[in-house]
C-alpha positions in Angstrom: -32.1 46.2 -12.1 -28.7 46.2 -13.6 -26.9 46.1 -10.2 -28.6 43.3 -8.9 -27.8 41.6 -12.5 -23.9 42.8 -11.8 -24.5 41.7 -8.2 -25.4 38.3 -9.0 -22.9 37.7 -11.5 -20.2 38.7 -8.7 -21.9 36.6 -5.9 -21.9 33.4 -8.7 -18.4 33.9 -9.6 -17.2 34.7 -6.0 -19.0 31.4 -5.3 -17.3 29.4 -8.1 -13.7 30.4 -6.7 -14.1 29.8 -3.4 -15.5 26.2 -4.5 -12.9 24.9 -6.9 -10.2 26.5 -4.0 -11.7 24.3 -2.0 -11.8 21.1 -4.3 -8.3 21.4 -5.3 -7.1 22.0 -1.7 -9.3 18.7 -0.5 -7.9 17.4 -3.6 -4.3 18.3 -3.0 -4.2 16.6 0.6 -5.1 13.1 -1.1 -3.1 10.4 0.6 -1.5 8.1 -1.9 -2.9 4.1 -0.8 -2.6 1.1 -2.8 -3.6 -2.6 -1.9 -1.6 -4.8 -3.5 -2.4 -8.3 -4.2 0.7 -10.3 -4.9 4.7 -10.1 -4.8 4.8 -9.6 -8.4 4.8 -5.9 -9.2 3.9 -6.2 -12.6 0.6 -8.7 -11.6 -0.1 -5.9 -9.3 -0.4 -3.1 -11.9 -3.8 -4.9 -13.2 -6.2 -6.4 -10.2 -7.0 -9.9 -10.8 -11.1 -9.8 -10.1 -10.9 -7.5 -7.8 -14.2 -5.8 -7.4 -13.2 -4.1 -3.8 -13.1 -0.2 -4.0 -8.7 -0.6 -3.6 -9.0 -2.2 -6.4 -10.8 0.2 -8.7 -8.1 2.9 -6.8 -5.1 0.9 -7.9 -6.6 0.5 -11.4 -6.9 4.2 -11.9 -3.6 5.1 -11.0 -1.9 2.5 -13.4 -3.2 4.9 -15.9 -0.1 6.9 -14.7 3.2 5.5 -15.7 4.8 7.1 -12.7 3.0 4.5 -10.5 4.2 1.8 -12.7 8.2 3.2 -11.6 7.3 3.8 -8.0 5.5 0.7 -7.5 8.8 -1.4 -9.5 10.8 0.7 -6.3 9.0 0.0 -3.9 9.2 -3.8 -4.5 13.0 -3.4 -4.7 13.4 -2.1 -1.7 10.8 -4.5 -0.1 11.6 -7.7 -1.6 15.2 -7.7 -2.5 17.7 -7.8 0.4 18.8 -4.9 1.6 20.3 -3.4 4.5 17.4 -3.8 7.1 16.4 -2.5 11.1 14.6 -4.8 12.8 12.1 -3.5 15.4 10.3 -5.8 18.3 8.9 -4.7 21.3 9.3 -1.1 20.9 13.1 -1.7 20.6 15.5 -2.0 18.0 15.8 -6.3 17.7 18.9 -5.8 15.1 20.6 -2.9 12.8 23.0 -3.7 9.8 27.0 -2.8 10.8 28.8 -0.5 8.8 25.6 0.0 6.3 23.3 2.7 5.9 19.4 0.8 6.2 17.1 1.2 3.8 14.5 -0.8 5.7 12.6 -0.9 9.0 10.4 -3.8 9.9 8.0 -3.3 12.8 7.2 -6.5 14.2 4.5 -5.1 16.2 2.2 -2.2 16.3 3.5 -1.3 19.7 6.7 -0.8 18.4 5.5 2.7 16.3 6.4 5.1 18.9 10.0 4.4 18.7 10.1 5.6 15.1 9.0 9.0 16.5 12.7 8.9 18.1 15.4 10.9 17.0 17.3 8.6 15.9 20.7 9.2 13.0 20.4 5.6 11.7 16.7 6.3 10.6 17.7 9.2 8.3 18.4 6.8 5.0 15.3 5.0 5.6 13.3 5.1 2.5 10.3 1.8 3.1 8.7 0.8 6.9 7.1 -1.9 7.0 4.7 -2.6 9.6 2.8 -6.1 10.9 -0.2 -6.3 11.4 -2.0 -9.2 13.6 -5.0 -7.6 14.1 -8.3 -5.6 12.3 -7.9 -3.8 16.2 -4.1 -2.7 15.8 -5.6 -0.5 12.7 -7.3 1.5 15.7 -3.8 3.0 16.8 -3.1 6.3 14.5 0.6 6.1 13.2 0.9 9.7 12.3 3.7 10.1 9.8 4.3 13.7 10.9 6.0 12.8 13.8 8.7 11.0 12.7 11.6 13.3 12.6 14.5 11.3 11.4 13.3 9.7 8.3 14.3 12.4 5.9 14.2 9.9 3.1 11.2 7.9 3.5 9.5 7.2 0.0 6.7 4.0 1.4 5.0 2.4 4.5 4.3 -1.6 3.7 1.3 -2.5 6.2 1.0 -5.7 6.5 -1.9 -7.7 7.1 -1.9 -11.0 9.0 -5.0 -13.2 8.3 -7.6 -10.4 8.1 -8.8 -8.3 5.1 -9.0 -4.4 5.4 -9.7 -1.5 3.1 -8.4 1.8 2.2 -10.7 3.9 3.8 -8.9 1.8 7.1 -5.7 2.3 6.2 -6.3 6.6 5.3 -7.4 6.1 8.9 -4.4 4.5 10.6 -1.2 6.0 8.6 -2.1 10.1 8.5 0.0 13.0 7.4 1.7 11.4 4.9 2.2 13.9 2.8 2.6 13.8 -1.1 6.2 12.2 -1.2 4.8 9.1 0.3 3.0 6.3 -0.6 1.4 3.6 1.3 1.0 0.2 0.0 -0.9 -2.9 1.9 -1.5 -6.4 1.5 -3.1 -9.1 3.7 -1.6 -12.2 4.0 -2.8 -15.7 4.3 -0.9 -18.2 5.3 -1.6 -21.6 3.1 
């Protein structure tokens, strides 16, 4: 009687490690993906009546001031000049002279399997920024693991013309990401 009281102590405790193993690996692999509503970082930290699932994700992770910093980056790199690669029909339209970019703007889907090029002038590239024109494009996986030049890429920007989406989509089209990078997304509509 004692052993199978022994045993099934070891088969419940055997069972609760391999569980919360599994949990904290699932939860380790989390990619990091943020809708954002407006060009205004700090408007962005709160939702404004957003009752969408991105929002409830975005709200949670204000609760971490690192998201707050990273967010306050990522909108300096986006939205102030810098020195910026420009990428149209899976070719590169225009590169700064003399400057290391910090920027690439794809202004196409199709253009993604040119970032999987080794390529020097990618290696300071720290935001991508991909156009969207369609809910369809998001069909096409970018996987981030194949990029093999961007050693110093901290965001991808997807862009969203004239059509919502969600996050689920976007875990869906940028993969592999890793924990060093963060997506952020935004649809826009013209006025």
């Amino acid at each position: 009687m004692k052993n199978k009281t022994t045993l099934s102590c070891y088969n419940f405790f055997l069972t609760f490690v391999v569980s919360f193993v599994f949990i904290c690996s699932v939860k380790a692999q989390e990619v990091k993906v943020y809708e954002i509503f407006n060009h205004n970082p700090q408007e962005n930290l709160v939702p404004q009546n957003k009752s969408t699932k991105s929002a409830k994700t975005t709200l949670a992770a204000v609760e971490n001031n690192s998201y707050a910093a990273d967010l306050n980056n990522f909108y300096d790199l986006n939205y102030n000049l810098k020195p910026t690669i420009y990428i149209a029909n899976n070719a590169i339209a225009m590169a700064p002279d003399n400057q290391n970019p910090v920027k690439v703007i794809l202004e196409d889907v199709k253009s993604l399997n040119i970032l999987k090029t080794i390529n020097p002038v990618f290696q300071t590239v720290e935001l991508i920024e991909i156009n969207v024109e369609s809910l369809s494009e998001l069909n096409t996986i970018f996987d981030v693991a194949t990029l093999q030049s961007f050693s110093s890429l901290k965001y991808i920007y997807v862009q969203c013309n004239q059509f919502s989406t969600s996050v689920a989509q976007m875990q869906r089209f940028v993969i592999n990401t890793g924990s060093s990078i963060t997506v952020y997304f935004m649809t826009i509509n013209p006025s």
